[in-house]
MARDO-53050 format. One line per 10 residues: number of its first residue (from 0); their letters; for each residue y negated, z negated, x of C-alpha. Coordinates in nm, 2 decimals, padded with zeros to 4 digits, always signed. Layout:
<recs>
NUM) A) Y Z X  ...
</recs>
This chain:
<recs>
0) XXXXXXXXXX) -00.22 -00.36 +02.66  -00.27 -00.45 +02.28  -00.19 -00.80 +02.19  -00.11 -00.98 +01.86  -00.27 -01.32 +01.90  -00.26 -01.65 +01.66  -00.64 -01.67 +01.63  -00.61 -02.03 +01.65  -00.38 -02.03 +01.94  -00.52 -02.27 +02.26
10) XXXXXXXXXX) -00.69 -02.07 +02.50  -00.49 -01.95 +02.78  -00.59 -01.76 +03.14  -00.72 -01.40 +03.19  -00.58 -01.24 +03.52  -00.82 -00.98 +03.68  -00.80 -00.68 +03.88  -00.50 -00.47 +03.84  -00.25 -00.53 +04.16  +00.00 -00.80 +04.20
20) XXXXXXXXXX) -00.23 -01.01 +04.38  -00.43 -01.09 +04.09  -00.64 -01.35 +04.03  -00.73 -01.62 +03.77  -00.99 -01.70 +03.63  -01.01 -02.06 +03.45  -00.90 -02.14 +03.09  -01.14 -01.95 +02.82  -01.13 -01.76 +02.53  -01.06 -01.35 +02.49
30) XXXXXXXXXX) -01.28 -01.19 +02.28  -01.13 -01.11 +01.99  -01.16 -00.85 +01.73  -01.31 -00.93 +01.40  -01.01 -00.92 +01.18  -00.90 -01.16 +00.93  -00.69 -01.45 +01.00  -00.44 -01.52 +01.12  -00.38 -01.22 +01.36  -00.58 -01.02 +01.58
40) XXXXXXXXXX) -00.50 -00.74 +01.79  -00.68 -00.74 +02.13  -00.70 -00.47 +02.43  -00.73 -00.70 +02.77  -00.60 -00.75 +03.07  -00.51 -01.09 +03.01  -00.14 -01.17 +02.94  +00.03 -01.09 +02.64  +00.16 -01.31 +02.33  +00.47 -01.54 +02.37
50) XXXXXXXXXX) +00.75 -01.55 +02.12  +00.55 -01.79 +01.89  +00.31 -01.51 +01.83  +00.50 -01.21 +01.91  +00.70 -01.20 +01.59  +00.89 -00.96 +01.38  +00.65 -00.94 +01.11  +00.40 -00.90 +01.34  +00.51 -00.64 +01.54  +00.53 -00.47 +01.23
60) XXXXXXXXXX) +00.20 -00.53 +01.07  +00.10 -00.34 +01.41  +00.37 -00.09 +01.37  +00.20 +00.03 +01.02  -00.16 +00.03 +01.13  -00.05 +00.26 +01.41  +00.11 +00.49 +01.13  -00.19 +00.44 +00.88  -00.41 +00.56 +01.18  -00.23 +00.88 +01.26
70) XXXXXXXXXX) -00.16 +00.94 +00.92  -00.54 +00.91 +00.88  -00.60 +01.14 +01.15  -00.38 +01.41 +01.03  -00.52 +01.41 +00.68  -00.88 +01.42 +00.79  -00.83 +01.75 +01.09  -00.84 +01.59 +01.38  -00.45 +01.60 +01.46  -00.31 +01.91 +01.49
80) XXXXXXXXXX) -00.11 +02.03 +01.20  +00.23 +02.21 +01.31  +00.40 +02.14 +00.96  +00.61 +01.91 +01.08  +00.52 +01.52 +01.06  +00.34 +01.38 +01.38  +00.59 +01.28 +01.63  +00.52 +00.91 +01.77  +00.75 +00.86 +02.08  +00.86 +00.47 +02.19
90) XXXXXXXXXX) +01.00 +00.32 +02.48  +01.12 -00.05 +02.56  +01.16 -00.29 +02.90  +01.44 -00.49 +02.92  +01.35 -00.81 +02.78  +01.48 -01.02 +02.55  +01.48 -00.86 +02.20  +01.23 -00.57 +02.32  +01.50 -00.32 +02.22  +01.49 -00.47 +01.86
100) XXXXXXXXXX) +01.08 -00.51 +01.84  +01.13 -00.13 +01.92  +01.34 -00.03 +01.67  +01.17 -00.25 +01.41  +00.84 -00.04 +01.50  +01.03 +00.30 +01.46  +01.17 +00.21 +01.11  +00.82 +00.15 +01.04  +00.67 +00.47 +01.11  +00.96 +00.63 +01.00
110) XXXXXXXXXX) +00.95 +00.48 +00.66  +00.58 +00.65 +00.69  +00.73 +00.95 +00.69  +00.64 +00.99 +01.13  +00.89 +01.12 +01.32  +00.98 +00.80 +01.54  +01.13 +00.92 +01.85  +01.28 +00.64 +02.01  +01.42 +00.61 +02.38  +01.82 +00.54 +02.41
120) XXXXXXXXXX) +01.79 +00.28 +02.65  +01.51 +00.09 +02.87  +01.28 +00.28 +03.04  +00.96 +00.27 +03.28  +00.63 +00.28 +03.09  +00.54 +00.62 +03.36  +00.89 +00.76 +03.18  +00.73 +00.68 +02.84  +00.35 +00.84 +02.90  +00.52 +01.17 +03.03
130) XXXXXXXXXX) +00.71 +01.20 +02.71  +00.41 +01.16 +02.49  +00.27 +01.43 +02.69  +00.58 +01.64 +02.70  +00.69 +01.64 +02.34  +00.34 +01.67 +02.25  +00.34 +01.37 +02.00  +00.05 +01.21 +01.88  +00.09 +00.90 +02.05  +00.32 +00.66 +02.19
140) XXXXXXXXXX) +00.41 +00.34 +02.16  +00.57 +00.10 +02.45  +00.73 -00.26 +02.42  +00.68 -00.47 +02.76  +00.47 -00.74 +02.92  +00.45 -00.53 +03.22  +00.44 -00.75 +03.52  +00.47 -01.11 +03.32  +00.68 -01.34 +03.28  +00.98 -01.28 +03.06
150) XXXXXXXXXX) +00.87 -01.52 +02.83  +00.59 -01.29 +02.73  +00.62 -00.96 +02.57  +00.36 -00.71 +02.43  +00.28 -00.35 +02.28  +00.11 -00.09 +02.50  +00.00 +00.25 +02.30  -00.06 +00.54 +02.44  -00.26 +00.89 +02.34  -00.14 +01.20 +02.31
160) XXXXXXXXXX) -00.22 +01.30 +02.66  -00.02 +00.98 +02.80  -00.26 +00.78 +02.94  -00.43 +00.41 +02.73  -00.59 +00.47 +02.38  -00.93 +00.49 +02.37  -01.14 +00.25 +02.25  -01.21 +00.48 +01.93  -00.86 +00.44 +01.88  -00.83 +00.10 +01.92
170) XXXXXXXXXX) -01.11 +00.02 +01.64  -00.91 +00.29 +01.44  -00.60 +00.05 +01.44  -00.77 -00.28 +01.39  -00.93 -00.13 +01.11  -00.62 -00.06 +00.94  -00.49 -00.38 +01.08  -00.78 -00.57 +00.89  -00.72 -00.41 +00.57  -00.39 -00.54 +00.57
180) XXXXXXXXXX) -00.36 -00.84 +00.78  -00.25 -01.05 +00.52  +00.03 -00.79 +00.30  +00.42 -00.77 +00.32  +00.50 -00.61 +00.64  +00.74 -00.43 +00.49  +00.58 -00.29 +00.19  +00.50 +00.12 +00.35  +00.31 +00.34 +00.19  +00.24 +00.68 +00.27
190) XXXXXXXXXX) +00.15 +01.06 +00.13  +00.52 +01.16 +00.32  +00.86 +01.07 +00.25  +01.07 +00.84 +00.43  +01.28 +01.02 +00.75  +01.49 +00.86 +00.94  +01.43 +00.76 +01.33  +01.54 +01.00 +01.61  +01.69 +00.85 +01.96  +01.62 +01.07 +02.24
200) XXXXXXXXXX) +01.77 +01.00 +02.62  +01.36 +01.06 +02.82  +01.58 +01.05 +03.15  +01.67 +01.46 +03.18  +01.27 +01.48 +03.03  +01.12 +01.28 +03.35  +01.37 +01.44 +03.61  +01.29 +01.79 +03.51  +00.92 +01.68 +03.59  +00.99 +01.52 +03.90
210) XXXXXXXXXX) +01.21 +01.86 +04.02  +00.87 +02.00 +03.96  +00.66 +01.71 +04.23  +00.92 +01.66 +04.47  +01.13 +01.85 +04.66  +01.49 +01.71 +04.60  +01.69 +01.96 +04.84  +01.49 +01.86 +05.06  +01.59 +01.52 +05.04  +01.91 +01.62 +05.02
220) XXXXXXXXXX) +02.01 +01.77 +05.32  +01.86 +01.47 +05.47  +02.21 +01.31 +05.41  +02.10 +00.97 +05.35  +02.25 +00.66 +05.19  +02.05 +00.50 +04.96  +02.06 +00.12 +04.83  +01.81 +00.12 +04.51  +01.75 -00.21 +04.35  +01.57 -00.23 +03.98
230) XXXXXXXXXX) +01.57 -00.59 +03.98  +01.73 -00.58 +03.64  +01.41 -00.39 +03.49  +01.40 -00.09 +03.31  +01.34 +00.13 +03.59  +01.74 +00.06 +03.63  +01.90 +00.40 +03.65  +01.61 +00.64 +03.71  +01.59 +00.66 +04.12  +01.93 +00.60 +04.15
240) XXXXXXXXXX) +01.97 +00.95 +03.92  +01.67 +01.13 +04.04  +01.83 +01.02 +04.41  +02.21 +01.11 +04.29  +02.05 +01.46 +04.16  +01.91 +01.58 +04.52  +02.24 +01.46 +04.68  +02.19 +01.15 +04.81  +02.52 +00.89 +04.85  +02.33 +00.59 +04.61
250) XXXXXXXXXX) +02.41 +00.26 +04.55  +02.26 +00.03 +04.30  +02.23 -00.31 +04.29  +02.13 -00.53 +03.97  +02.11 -00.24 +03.75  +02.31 -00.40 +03.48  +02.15 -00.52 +03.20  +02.08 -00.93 +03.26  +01.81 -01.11 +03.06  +01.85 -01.47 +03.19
260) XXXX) +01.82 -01.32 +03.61  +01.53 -01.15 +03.60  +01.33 -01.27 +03.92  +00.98 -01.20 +03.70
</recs>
C-alpha cells in the first residue's frame, strides 16, 4: 500500500500481520521516506491517509511520479518498446470519491501521453492485478483502503506481473515524487502527446481466467441456488456473474452501490 502522509501529521497506529485478526501495536511513528515537505509517500502496512491528507492534488502529485517513472523506464530500455505508449491499467473500490481519485489519476497519465486504462465500475484489487498481467501494461494502479474503515482511502500500485512494486520501484517513484513535491499538480510534462483515457469493463477479462481455474459446468449441473452478498464492496457483481455464467439461480443482496451502509 503506498500512502500520501502530511509529514507533520500526529502519529497514528500500525496494524501487523496480514489477516483480519490483526493486531496493534501502540501509537509511533512510520518511517518515512526522505522527501521534501509536506508529503511523503510511504509503503507500510499501517493504515492509509484520511481525507485531510488524501487530497486531489495529492493524488495527483502521485499520479505524475508514477508516469515520470514509467516514462523513465521506457526511455532508458528497461520497458519493452511495442510502439505504442505503455499501458497503465486502474481500478477503484467503492468508497466515497474513489471513482473520481481514479479518474483524476488517469487524466494524469494520460496527459503524459500513457495509455490510462481505466475500469468501468468498482472492482476487486485480484480483478485489477490480473488485468495488469493480462493486458500486459506496465503497471497498475488501484484506489482503496482495503480492509479499513471508509473514512480512509489509499493507492496500491502494482508491476507488470500483478503482484506489489518492488522496492526498486518504490525509490523510483519517490524519487520523482521529491523532485517535484512542491510544483502545480497539474502542470505535465512529457516527451509524448496528450491521449485521452480508455474505460475498459475487466469483468469478461477475470471470467475468462476463472473458466480457465474452475470448472463452471460443473457447478452447474449442481443446480444450486445461490445467495451472494458483497456487502456493498466492489466485489458487487463478480460471483454473482461468474455464478450466473455456470448456471447457477443467484441472488444478490447489497450489491447496489451505498456509501453511507458499508459495515467496514
Amino acid at each position: 500500500m503506498f500512502l500520501i502522509r502530511n509529514l507533520a501529521a500526529t502519529p497514528f497506529r500500525v496494524p501487523t500481520g496480514d489477516g483480519p485478526g490483526r493486531q496493534s501495536l501502540p501509537s509511533c511513528e512510520v518511517p518515512r521516506c526522505h522527501l521534501r515537505p509536506p508529503f511523503a509517500l510511504e509503503r507500510t502496512a499501517g493504515e492509509p491517509s484520511s481525507s485531510e491528507e488524501f487530497t486531489f492534488d495529492n493524488v495527483r502529485r502521485v499520479a505524475r511520479a508514477i508516469g515520470d517513472y514509467v516514462l523513465e523506464e521506457l526511455e532508458r530500455g528497461e520497458a519493452p518498446d511495442t510502439g505504442e505508449p505503455p499501458a497503465i491499467v486502474l481500478g477503484y473500490d467503492t468508497r466515497f470519491l474513489s471513482d473520481r481519485y481514479a479518474i483524476a489519476v488517469a487524466e494524469v497519465l494520460a496527459a503524459q501521453g500513457l495509455r490510462a486504462v481505466l475500469s468501468r465500475s468498482s472492482c476487486p484489487t485480484p480483478v485489477l492485478s490480473y488485468a495488469v498481467r493480462a493486458l500486459g501494461a506496465a503497471a497498475g494502479v488501484m484506489i482503496t483502503a482495503s480492509h479499513n474503515p471508509p473514512r480512509y482511502n489509499g493507492l496500491k500500485v502494482k508491476a507488470p506481473h500483478g503482484g506489489p512494486a518492488s522496492s526498486h520501484v518504490i525509490r523510483g517513484i519517490e524519487e520523482h515524487l521529491a523532485r517535484r513535491a512542491d510544483a502545480d499538480p497539474t502542470k505535465i510534462s512529457s516527451p509524448l502527446p496528450p491521449r485521452p483515457m480508455e474505460r475498459l469493463n475487466l469483468l469478461p477479462v477475470y471470467l475468462e481466467h476463472v473458466r480457465g481455474l474452475v470448472d463452471l459446468e460443473v457447478i452447474g449441473r449442481s443446480d444450486l441456488h445461490v445467495v451472494v452478498d458483497p456487502m456493498y464492496g466492489s466485489g458487487r457483481g463478480y460471483l454473482r456473474s461468474i455464478l450466473t455464467a455456470a448456471g447457477c439461480d443467484v441472488m444478490e443482496i447489497r450489491g447496489e452501490l451505498n456509501l453511507l451502509l458499508r459495515p467496514f
